[in-house]
Structures are given as C-alpha cells and as structure tokens.
N, C-alpha and C positions, 0 to 999 in steps of 0.2 A: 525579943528573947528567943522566941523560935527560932528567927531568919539563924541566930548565933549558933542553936541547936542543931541545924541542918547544917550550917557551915561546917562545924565539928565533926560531924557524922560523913560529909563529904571528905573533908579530909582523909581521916582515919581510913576510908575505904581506900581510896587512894596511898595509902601509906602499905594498907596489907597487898594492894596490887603490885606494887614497885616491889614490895619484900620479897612475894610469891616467884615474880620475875627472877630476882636475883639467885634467888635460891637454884629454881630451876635450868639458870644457865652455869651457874657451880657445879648442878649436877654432871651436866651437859661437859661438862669440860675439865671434870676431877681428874687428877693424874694419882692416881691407884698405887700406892707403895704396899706390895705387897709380899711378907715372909720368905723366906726361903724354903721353897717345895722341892722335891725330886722330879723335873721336867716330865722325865721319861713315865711319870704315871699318872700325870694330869690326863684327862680326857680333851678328846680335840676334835673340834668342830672345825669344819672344811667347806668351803663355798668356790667355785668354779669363778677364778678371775677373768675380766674383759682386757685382755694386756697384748702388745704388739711382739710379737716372738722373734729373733735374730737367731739363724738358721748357725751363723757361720763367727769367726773371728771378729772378719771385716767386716760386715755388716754392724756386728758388736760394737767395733771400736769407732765406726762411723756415728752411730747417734747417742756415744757415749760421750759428753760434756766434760766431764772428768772423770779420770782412771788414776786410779792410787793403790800404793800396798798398805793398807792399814792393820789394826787391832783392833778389837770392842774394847772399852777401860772395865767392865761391866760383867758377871753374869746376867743372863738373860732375866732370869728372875728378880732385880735387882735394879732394871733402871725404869723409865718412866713409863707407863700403860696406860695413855692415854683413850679413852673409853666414851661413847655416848649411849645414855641410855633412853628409854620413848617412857613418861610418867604415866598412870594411870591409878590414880589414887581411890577411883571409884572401885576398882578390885582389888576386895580385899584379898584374893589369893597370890595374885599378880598386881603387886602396886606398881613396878616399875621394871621394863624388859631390857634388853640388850638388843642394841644397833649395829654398832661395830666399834673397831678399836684400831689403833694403830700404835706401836712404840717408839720412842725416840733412843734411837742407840748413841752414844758417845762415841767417836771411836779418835786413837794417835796416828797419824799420818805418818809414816816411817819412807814412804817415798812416794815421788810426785811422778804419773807417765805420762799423763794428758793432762792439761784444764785449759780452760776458756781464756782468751787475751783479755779479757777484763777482770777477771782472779787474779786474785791475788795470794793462794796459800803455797806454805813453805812448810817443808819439812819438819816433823816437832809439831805443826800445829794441831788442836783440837777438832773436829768438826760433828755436828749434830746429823744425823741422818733418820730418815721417816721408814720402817721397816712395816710392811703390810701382815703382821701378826701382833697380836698382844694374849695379855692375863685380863680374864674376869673374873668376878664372882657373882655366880646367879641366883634367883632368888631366895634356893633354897643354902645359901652360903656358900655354893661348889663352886670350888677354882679350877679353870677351865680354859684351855687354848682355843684362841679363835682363829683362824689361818685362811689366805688364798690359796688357792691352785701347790697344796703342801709347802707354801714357802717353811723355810730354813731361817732364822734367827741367825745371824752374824757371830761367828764364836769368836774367842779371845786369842785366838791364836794369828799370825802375819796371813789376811791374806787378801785376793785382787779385786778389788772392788767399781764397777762398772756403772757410774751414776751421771743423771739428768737433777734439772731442779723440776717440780711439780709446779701446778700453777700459783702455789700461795709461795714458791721464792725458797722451796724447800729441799736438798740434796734427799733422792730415794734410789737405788740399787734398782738398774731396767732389768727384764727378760726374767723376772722369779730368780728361782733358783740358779740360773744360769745366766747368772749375772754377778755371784760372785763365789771365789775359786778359792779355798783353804790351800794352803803353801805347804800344812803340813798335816794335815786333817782330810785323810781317806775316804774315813765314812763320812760323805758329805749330805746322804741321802738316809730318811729314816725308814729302815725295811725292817723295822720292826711290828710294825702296827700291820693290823689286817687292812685291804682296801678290797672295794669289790673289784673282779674282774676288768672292767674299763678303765679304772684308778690304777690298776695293776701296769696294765699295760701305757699308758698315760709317762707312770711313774719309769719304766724299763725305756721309754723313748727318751726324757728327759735325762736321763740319767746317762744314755749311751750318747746324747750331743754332748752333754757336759764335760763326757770327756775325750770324744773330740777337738771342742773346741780349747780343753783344759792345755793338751797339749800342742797346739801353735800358739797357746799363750806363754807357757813355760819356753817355749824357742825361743819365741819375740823377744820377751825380757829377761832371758836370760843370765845377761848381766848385772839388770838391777836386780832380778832377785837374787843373785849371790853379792848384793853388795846390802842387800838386808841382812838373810843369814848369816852372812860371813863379814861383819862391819870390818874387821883387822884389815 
C-alpha cells in the first residue's frame, strides 16, 4: 500500500513538472494581440544593435537575398508581437520581466527585383518578415515599444525592402533602418522623440545615408517603380 502511495505521489509530481514546463514555454512564446494604441505615444525603449552596416547601394544590394516592393497588410499595432519574458515567481513585485521581442509583419509583394535561384515568389504573393521591434506590456500593465538601433516598423504604404533570411530560415530587412525605403512616405525617420546628443547625431548620420542611398535606388528601379504606381 505504500510502495502504491509513493507511486501516486511520484507521479502527480511529475505531472506538475511537465505542467510548470509547458506553461512556461507558452509564456516564452505568447504572440501578444494587443489593442489599438496611438504609436506616437507609447514610450520606447532603445538598445544599441550589433548589425553589419552597408555604406552604399551596391554593397546593399550585394548581400541583399531578396529585394522586393511590397506593403505591410497591417497596422503596426495590429500584427503579431512576438515576446519573451525571464519568470521569477519568487518576486512578488517582479514576478516576471521582459527579454526581448520581435514582430512578424505580413506584407503583399507587388514586385519582385532580386531573389535567390532557389525562390520561388511571384508577384501577389504573401510573405512573413522578422522586424527587430515589437509591443510589450510591463509589469506594471505599460505598453511599451521595445526597438534596436531606432528601427522603424514597416508602414503600409509601397515600399523597397532589402532582405536576408536569419538563421531559423526566416526573411528580416538587413542595414536597420536603411534597409528599407517608403516609395511615398518622407518622414521615414522619427524626429520627434528626444535623444541624447550621440543618438542625435547617430540618427542625422543614418538618415543622410538613407538618402543617399534612397536615391540611386529610385534611378535603378525606376521603372519598376512606376510600373507599381502607375499599374495602367
């Protein structure tokens, strides 16, 4: 009767281990649907990306895998926020913090300039992309942008997108910011926010490659892009 009692008791532990697990890794890998906010007044947290920078076009378009003109289908608010958080149930003020996050953007491919001889996408098609920002909520309920190196979120409007896959097989936008070009969207750059003086000038440097670069991209494609705009 006992050997049965400890059988039972063995189990059961075993049952809340495998629970605790699962649960944990739900956590770990919740995709966050959350409300529609006013972007521009979330607060946003900023960390200094480790990323390879292309000075130039060519360089760009050398270790760019594929180049397309697409859309987001999406406001930014609106698609997936994928999030992990680190648990710590033993605090009670901080039971569980924030890691990092990335979002999955949707976007319609409306033309194709590069891709890889082993691709296969066509115009019309969907494709999922890894954006190195997302939405949180911290622990005091605050919804919160988490960003690298100020990346920019992918707006909804036509425009150049200069992508690699990552190592899990995944299409993501190289070079930050300057990696992809709004077709009809000016303010590409948010000069609203305060930054300190190194931010400042950081943000004035990327901003005047961008459009550098922005225009011997509009030369190049030219043509495909007025065969976006102007489909007739």
């Amino acid at each position: 009767m006992k050997s049965k009692k400890r059988l039972v008791l063995i189990v059961i532990l075993l049952l809340i281990i495998v629970i605790t697990n699962l649960q944990t890794q739900q956590e770990e890998g919740e995709i966050n649907k959350l409300p529609t906010e006013k972007i521009a007044s979330l607060p946003i947290i900023n960390s200094n990306g480790n990323y390879i920078r292309y000075e130039n076009f060519d360089t760009l378009k050398q270790h760019s895998e594929l180049i397309i003109i697409a859309k987001a289908t999406e406001e930014f608010e609106h698609r997936e926020h994928m999030n992990t958080f680190h648990e710590t149930p033993e605090d009670k003020y901080q039971p569980k913090f924030f890691i990092d996050g990335i979002t999955k953007t949707n976007v319609h491919i409306k033309k194709i300039l590069k891709q890889p001889e082993d691709a296969h996408f066509n115009e019309g098609d969907m494709l999922s992309i890894i954006e190195p920002i997302t939405i949180f909520e911290d622990v005091d309920h605050v919804k919160k942008i988490k960003t690298i190196s100020h990346y920019q979120a992918i707006g909804m409007e036509d425009t150049i997108l200069f992508l690699t896959k990552n190592s899990y097989g995944h299409y993501g936008v190289i070079n930050m910011n300057n990696g992809r070009y709004s077709l009809t969207n000016t303010d590409e750059f948010d000069t609203t926010r305060k930054l300190s003086a190194s931010e400042e000038r950081e943000r004035t440097e990327d901003f005047n490659q961008h459009q550098t670069i922005k225009e011997t991209i509009v030369k190049t494609y030219r043509a495909e892009i007025n065969e976006v705009q102007d489909p007739s």
